[in-house]
N, C-alpha and C positions, 0 to 999 in steps of 0.2 A: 690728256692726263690719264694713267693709269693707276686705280690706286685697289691693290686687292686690304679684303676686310676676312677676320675670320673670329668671329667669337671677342667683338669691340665694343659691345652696346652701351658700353660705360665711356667711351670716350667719340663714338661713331658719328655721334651728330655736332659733336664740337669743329672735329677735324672736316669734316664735310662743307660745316657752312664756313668754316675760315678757310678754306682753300677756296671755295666756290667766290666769297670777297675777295680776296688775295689776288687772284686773276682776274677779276672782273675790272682790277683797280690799277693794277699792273701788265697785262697783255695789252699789246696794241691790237693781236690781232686776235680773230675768230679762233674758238676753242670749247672743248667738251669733256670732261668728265668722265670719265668711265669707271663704275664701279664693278669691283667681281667680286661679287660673295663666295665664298669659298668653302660653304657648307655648313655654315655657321649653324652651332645648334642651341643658340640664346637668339634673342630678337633685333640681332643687329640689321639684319634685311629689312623689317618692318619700320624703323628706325634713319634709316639712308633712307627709303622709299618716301618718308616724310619728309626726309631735307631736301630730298630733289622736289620736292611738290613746292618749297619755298620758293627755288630757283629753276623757272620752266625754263625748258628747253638746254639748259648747260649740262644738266646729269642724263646717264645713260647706266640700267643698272641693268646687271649680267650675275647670273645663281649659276653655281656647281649641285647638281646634286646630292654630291656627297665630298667631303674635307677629301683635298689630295696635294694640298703643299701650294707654297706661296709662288715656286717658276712654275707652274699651272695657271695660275692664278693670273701672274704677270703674261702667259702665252697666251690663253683666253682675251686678255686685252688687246697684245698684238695686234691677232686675228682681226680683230674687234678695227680697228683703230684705222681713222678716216683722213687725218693729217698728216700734213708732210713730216712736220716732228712729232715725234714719242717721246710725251717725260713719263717717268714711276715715279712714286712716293711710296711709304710707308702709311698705315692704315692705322698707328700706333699713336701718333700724335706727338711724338718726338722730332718727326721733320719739321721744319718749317715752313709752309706754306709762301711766305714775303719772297724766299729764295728762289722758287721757282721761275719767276720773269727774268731775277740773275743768270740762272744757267742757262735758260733760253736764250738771252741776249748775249752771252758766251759763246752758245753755240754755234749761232751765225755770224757772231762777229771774226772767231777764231776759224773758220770755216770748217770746221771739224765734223765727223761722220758721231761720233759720243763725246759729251761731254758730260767724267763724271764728276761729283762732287766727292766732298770727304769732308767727314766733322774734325774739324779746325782743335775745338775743345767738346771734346765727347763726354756727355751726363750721365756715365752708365758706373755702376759698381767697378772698383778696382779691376776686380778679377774679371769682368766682361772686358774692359779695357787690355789687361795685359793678352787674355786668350785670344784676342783681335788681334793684338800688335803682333805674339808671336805667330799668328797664322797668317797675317798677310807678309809676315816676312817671309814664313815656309813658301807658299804659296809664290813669291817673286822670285825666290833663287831657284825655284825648280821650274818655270816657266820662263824666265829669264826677262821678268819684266817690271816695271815699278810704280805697279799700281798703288796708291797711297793706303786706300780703305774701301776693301771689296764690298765689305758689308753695307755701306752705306747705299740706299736706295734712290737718291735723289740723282738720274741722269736723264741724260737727255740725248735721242737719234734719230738721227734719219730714217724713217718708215723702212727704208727696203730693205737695212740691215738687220732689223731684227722681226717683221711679217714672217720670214719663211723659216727662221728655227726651228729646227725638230725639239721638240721640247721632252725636257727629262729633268726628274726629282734632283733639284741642287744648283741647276741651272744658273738660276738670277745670280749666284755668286761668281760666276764665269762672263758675265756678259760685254767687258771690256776685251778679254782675251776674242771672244765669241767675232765680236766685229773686227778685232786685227786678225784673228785667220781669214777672214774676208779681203783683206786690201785697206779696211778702213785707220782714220787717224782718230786717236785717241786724247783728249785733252780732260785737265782738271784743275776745279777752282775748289775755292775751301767755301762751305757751309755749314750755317750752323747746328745747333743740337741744346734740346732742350731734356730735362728729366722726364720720364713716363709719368703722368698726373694720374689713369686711371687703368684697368684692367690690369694683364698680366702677360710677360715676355712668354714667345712660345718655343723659345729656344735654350737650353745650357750650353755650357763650352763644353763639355764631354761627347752633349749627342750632335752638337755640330762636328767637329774633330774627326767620328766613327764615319760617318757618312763623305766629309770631305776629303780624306785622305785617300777614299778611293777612286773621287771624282777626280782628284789632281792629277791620278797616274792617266787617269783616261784622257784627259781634258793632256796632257803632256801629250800622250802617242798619238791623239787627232791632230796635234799641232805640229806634231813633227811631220806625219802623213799631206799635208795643208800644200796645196800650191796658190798662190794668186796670177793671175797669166791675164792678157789681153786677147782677145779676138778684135780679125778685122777682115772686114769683105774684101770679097776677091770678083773683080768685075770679069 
């Protein structure tokens, strides 16, 4: 599990220990935690560093020096990451924790390289809602693909697809497309979605928008550039 934090101290140790239960109750198998502060300049570090003291040995916690964006945050764990799967969550407290065993058991059921989720009925202000809707639909007609809900963080992959990403600001919202320029297969179930109970979104729809728009052209011309090919020995 990867889950970045940044400036959460009012919800950091809720979502910590219900996720730390939530898998402890739900995985079959061995699994860990990875937290990345991301430069947090309240006491959300101090805070995680106490929940993982409740739960030895499941957390692993990881500091940015200084705030540099949440696909930082998400590559830091990568790196980091010692399992043959890779889930994210969000650090917000709007995923939900119980679903996680679901994607997981998705994942290897469906044999899939990602399996993402998407909120089924999403808790967010109207207007968060429509600026989602019309941006993951820009986002599929000029990619040419039908990803349900980019934004949503809850997925799940196979280590090797995403350890070696060159990592760059805006990333996490590519990460479907990221593993099909690779060869991989893409699946998705619906999860759910609760209201934000504490802190504060560190996103609008305008300064997402400014940033994405010019990710999409990029993120279009590497896809176009993309080969996937086989190698094989030659005795």
């Amino acid at each position: 599990m990867i889950v970045p934090v940044f400036n959460e101290a009012e919800c950091v140790s809720g979502v910590l220990a219900e996720l730390a239960e939530a898998l402890t109750r739900g995985l079959p198998a061995p699994f860990e935690i990875i937290v990345v502060d991301d430069g947090s300049s309240d006491n959300t570090l101090e805070l995680a560093r106490a929940c993982a003291a409740r739960f030895p040995g499941v957390f692993r916690i990881l500091r940015h020096t200084q705030n540099v964006g949440q696909s930082f945050a998400f590559h830091t764990g990568f790196r980091a990451a010692r399992g043959a799967t890779v889930v994210t969550l969000d650090g917000d407290g709007q995923n939900v924790p119980d679903d996680i065993p679901r994607v997981v058991a998705a994942h290897r059921e469906k044999g899939c390289d990602c399996c993402c989720g998407y909120r089924a009925q999403r808790k967010d202000t109207f207007w968060k809602r429509l600026g989602s809707r019309m941006a993951n639909g820009v986002r599929n007609r000029v990619l040419g693909e039908a990803i349900i809900d980019t934004g949503c963080s809850v997925k799940a992959f196979k280590r090797e697809y995403v350890q070696g990403l060159q990592a760059w600001n805006g990333m996490h919202r590519f990460f479907a497309s990221l593993v099909m320029m690779q060869g991989g297969r893409v699946e998705q179930i619906p999860v759910s979605h609760r209201p934000r109970a504490a802190g504060k979104s560190k996103y609008t729809n305008w300064a997402r928008l400014k940033k994405t728009v010019f990710d999409l052209r990029a993120v279009k011309w590497l896809k176009s550039r993309s080969k996937v090919y086989d190698v094989e020995n030659v005795p």
